[in-house]
C-alpha positions as CSV (number, residue, x, y, z in Angstrom):
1,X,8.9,19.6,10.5
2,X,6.1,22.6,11.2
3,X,8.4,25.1,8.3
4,X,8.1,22.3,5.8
5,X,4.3,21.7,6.3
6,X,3.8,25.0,6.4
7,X,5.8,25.4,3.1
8,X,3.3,22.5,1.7
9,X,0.4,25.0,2.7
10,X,2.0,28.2,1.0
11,X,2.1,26.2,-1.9
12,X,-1.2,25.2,-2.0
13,X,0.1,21.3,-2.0
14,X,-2.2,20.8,1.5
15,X,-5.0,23.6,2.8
16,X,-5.2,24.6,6.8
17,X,-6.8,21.1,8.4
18,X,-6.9,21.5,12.0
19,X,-6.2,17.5,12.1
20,X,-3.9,17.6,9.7
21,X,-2.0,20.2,12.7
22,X,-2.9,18.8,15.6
23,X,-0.6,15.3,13.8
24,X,1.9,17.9,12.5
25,X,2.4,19.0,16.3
26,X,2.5,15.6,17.5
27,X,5.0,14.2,15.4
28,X,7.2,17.5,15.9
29,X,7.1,16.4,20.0
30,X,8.6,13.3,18.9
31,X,11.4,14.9,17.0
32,X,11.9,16.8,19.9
33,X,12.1,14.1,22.3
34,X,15.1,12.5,20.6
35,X,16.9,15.9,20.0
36,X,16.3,15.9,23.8
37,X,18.0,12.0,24.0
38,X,14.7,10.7,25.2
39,X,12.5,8.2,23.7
40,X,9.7,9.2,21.4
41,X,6.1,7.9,22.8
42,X,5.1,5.6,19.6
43,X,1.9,7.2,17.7
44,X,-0.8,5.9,15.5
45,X,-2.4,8.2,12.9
46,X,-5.6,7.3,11.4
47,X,-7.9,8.4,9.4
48,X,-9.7,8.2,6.1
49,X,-8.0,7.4,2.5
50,X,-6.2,10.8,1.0
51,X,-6.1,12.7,4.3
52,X,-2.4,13.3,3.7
53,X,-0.8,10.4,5.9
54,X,1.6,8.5,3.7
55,X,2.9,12.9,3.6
56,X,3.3,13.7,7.1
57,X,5.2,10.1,7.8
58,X,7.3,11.2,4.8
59,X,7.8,14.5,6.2
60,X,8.4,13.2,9.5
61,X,10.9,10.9,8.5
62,X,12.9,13.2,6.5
63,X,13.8,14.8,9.8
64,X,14.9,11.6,11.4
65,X,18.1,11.3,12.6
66,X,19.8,9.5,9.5
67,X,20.6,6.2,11.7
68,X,18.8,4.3,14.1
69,X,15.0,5.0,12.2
70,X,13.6,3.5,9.3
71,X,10.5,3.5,7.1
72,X,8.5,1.1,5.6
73,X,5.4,-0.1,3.9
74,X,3.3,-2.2,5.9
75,X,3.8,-4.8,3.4
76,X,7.4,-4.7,2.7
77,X,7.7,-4.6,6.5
78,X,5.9,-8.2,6.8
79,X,7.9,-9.5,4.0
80,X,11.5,-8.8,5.9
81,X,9.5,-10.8,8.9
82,X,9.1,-13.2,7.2
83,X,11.9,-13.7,5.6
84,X,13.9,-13.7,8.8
85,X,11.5,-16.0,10.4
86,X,12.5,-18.6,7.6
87,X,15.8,-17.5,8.6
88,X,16.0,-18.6,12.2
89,X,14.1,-21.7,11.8
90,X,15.3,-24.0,14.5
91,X,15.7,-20.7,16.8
92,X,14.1,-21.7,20.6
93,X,12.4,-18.2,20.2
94,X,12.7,-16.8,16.9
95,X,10.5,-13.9,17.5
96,X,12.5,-12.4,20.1
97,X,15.9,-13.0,18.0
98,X,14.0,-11.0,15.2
99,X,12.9,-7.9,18.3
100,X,16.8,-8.4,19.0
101,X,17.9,-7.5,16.1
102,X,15.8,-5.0,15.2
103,X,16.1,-2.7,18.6
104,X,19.8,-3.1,17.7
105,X,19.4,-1.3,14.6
106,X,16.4,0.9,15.1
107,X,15.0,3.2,17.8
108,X,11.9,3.8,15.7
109,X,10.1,2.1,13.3
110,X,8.1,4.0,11.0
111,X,5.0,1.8,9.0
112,X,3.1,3.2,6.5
113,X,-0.4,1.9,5.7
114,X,-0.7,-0.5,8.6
115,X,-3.1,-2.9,7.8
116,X,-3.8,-6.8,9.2
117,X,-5.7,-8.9,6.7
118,X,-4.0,-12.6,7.3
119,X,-4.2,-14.7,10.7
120,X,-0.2,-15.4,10.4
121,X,0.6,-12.0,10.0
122,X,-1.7,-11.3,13.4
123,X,-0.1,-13.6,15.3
124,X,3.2,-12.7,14.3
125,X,2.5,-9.3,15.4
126,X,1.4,-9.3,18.1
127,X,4.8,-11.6,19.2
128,X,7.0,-9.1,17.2
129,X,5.6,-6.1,18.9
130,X,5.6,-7.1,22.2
131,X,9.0,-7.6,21.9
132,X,10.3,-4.1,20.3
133,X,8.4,-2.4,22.7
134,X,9.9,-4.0,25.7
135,X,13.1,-3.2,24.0
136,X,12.1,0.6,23.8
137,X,11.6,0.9,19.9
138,X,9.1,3.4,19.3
139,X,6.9,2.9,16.4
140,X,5.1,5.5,14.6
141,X,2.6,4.5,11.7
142,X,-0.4,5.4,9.6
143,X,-3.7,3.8,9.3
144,X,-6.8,3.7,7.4
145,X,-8.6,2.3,10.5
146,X,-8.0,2.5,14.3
147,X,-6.8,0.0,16.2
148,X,-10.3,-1.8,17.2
149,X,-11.1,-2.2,13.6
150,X,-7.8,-3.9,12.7
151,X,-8.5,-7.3,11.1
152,X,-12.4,-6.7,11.8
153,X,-14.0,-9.7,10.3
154,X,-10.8,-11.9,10.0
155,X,-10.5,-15.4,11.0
156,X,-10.2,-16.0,14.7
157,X,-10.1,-12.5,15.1
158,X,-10.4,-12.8,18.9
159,X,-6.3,-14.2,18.8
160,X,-5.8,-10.7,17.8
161,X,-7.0,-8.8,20.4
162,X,-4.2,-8.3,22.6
163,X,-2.5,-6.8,19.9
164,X,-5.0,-4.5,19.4
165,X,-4.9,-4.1,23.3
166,X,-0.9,-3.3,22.9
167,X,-1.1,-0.5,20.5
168,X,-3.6,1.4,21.8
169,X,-1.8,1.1,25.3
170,X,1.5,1.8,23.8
171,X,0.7,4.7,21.5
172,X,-1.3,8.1,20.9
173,X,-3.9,7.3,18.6
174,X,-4.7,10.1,16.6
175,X,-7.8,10.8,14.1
176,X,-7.4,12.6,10.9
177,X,-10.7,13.0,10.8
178,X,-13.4,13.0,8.0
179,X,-12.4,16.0,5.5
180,X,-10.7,17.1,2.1
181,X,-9.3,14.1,0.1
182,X,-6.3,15.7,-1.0
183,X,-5.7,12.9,-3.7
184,X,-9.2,13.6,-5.2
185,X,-8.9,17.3,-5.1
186,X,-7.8,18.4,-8.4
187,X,-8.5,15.5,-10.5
188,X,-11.0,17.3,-13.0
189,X,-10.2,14.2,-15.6
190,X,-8.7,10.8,-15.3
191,X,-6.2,10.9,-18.7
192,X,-4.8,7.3,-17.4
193,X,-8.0,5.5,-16.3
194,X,-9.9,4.4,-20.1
195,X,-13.4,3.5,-19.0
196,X,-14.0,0.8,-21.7
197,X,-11.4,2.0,-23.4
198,X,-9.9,-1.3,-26.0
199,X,-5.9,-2.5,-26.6
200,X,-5.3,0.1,-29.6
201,X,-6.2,2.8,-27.3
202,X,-4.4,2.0,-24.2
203,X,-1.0,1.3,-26.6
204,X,-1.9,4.7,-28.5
205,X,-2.0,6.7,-24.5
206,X,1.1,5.1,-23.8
207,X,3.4,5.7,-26.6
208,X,1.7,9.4,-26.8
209,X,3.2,9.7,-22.8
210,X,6.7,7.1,-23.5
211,X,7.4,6.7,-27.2
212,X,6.8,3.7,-29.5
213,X,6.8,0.4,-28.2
214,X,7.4,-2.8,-29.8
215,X,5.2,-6.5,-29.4
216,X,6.1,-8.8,-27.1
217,X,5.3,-11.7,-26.1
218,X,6.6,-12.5,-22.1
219,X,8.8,-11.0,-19.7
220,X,10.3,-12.8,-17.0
221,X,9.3,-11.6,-13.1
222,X,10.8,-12.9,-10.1
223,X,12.1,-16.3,-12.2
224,X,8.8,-16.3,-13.6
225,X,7.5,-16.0,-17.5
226,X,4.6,-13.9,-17.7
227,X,2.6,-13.1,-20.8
228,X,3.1,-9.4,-21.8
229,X,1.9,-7.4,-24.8
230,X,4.5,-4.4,-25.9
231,X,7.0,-2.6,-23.5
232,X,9.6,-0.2,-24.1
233,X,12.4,0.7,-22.0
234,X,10.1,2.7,-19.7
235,X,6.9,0.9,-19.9
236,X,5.4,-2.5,-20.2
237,X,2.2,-3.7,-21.6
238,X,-0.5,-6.8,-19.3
239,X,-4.1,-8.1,-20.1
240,X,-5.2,-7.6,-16.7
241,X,-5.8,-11.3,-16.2
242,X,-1.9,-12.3,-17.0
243,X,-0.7,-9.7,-14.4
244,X,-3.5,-10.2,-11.9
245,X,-4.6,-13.9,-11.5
246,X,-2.2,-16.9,-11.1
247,X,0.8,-17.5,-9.3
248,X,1.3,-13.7,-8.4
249,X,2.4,-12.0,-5.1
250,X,3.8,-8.5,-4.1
251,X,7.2,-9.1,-5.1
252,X,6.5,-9.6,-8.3
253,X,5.0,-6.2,-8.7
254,X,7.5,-4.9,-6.6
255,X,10.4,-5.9,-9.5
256,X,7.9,-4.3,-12.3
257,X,7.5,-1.0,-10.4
258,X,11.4,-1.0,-10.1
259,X,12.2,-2.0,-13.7
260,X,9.7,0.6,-14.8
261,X,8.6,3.8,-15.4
262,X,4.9,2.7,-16.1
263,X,2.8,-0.3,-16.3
264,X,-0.3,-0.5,-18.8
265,X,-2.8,-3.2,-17.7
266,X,-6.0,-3.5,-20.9
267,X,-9.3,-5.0,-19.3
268,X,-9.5,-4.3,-15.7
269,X,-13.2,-5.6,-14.7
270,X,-16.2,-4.8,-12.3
271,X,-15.4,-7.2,-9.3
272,X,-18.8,-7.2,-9.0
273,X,-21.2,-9.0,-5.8
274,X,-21.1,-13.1,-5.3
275,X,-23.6,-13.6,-3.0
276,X,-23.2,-16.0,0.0
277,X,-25.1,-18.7,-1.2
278,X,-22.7,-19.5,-4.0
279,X,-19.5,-19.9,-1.7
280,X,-17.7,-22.9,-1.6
281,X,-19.2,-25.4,1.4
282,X,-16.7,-27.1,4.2
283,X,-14.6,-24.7,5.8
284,X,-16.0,-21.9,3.7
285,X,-19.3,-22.8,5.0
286,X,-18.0,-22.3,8.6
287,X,-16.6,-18.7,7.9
288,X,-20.0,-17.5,6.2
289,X,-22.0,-18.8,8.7
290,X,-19.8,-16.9,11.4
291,X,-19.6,-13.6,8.9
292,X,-23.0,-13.5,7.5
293,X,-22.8,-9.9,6.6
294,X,-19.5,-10.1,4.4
295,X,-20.0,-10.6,0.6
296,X,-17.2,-11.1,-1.7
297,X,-16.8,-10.5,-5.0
298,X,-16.4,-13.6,-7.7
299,X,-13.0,-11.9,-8.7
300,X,-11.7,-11.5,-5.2
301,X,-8.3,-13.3,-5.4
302,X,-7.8,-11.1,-8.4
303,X,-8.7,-7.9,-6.5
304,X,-6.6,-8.3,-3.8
305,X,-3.7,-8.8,-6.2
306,X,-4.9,-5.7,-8.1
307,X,-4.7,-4.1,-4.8
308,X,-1.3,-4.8,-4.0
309,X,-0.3,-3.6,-7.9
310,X,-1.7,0.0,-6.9
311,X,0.4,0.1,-3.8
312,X,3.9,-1.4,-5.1
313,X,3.1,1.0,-8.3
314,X,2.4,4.3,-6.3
315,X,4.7,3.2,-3.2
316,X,7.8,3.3,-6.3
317,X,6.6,6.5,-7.9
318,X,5.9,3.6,-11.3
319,X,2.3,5.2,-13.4
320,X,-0.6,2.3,-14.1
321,X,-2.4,3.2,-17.8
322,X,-5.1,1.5,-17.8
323,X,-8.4,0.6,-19.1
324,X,-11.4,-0.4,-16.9
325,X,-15.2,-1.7,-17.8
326,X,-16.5,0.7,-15.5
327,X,-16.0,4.0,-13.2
328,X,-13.0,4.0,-11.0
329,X,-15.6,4.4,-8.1
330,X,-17.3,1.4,-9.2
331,X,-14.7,-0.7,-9.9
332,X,-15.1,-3.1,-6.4
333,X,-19.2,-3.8,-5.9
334,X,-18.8,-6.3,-3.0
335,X,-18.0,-5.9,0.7
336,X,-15.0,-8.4,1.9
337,X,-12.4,-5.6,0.3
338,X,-14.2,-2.4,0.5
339,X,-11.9,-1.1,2.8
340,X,-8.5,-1.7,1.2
341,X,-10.0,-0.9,-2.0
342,X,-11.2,2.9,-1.0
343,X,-7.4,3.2,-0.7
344,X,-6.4,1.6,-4.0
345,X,-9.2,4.3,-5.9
346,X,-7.9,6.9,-3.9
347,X,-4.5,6.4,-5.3
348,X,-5.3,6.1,-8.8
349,X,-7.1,9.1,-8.4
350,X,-3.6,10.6,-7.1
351,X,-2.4,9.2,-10.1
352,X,-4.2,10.6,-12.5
353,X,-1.7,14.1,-11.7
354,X,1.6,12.1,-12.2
355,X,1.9,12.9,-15.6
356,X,1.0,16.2,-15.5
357,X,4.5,17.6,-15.0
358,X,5.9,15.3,-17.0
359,X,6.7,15.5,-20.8
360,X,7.5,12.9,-23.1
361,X,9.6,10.1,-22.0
362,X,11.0,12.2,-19.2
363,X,10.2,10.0,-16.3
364,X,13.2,8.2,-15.0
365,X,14.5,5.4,-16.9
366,X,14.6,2.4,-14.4
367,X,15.5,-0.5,-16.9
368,X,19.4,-0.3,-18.5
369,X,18.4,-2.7,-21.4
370,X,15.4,-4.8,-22.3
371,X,16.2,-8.0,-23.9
372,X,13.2,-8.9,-26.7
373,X,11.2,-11.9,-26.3
């Protein structure tokens, strides 16, 4: 693992970043450990968005033995859990069936972008977890935050803590540090992010980058009919609104990203401050009063949606075109999803290179035919 990072800074990909080291060397001790036969000690990396993370877990798992490890999003992670859950319904202990099954397959679990924003998810972690490491699965994973700021804010956040309690007893926590944001680095222009920018000039950027396109009126995701403007066999055409608010989840940007190349979402807004006196009373009214210094924004549902778009987009390699009503930094205004959404600007700044090295409609073709609405 040390000869391919230090190919990376020959290159010029990364630059010498004594953190960046100090996790190279750690994550080689685990590769020695099971060269050795012994079990890894699990590690946590952390650290600010674009401080190479998502690369040193992919560089770590390329020199994984090719059976008994596996890597996966956070999120797609959750999804399997949950999907087994529903599985074993009826189970006396499903959560330990599900830590069964997965020590059988897996030594060590790699999750990038770990990241707890949902009660359920908490409390099935902290079950799940508890169980794999008593079965000697190591897990190595990347974080924007530490473990102590995990799910800071949430709901009953105090259920959590022996969770958080769990990791930092079971793993090295390690601190990229403040430093170069490697996804920001060269980005001189943003050639996929129109500020302002209207329909005739998204659809001109597209078809200058994938070739004509032709209107359409729908596509169907995940069962689903969802109103669409143009597409082609590599890319596909949203008003921000029909891709971003309704009855939307992961998966179905997940199946988009797969189908295609690119994605072109016209008319991405400013999520800009609600403040707390105009949330919704009852319940609501409860959680303010316990969180008086979290704002949200009045497009929030929408933005965490948006959120997850970026991620299953750049997770799959798929390009977003875009156009926006203001600057990428200024894109989220309001507090309750600052944090995930430094990640989700850091990424479309990452983006903004894709095409570079890419000419015409040379991107791989995901979609074998496209039947016309």
């Amino acid at each position: 693992m040390q000869e391919s990072y230090n190919q990376r800074l020959q290159s010029g990909q990364l630059q010498p970043d004594a953190h960046q080291l100090r996790a190279v060397k750690a994550l080689q001790q685990r590769l020695d450990s099971l060269a050795s036969g012994n079990r890894p000690d699990s590690l946590y990396l952390f650290g600010p968005v674009g401080r190479g993370k998502t690369l040193l877990m992919d560089i770590f798992y390329q020199h994984l033995p090719k059976t008994g490890a596996i890597r996966l999003h956070y999120h797609h992670f959750m999804a399997r859990i949950h999907q087994e859950l529903n599985e074993h319904q009826g189970a006396t202990d499903p959560m330990q069936a599900i830590a069964n099954s997965w020590a059988q397959l897996y030594s060590v679990i790699c999750l990038d972008e770990f990241f707890v924003e949902d009660i359920g998810d908490a409390m099935i972690l902290a079950r799940l977890w508890e169980g794999l490491f008593q079965r000697g699965v190591s897990l190595v994973t990347t974080s924007n935050a530490p473990p102590s700021e995990l799910y800071k804010g949430g709901l009953a956040r105090h259920r959590f803590e022996p969770t958080i309690d769990l990791l930092n007893e079971e793993c090295e926590c390690l601190d990229l540090g403040l430093g170069i944001d490697y996804r920001r680095l060269k980005n001189t222009n943003l050639p996929y992010y129109l500020k302002q920018g209207d329909r005739k000039q998204l659809r001109s950027a597209v078809e200058k980058q994938f070739g004509d396109t032709v209107p359409a009126s729908s596509t169907t995701v995940m069962n689903r009919q969802i109103h669409c403007l143009w597409r082609n066999d590599n890319v596909i055409g949203f008003d921000f609104m029909a891709l971003c608010s309704g009855p939307r989840s992961q998966r179905d940007y997940m199946e988009l990203a797969d189908e295609y190349s690119a994605i072109a979402v016209h008319g991405i807004p400013a999520f800009t401050y609600l403040p707390d006196k105009e949330l919704l009373h009852g319940v609501e009214e409860a959680y303010q009063r316990e969180h008086q210094d979290i704002s949200v924004s009045k497009l929030d549902n929408e933005a965490r949606r948006f959120i997850a778009l970026v991620d299953e987009c750049y997770d799959r390699k798929c390009l977003l075109i875009m156009t926006a009503e203001t600057d990428i930094d200024r894109l989220y205004q309001a507090k309750q999803l600052a944090f995930p959404f430094r990640r989700c600007v850091s990424r479309l700044f990452e983006m903004q290179q894709w095409g570079r090295s890419v000419k015409g409609n040379t991107l791989v073709k995901r979609r074998q035919s496209v039947p016309e609405s």
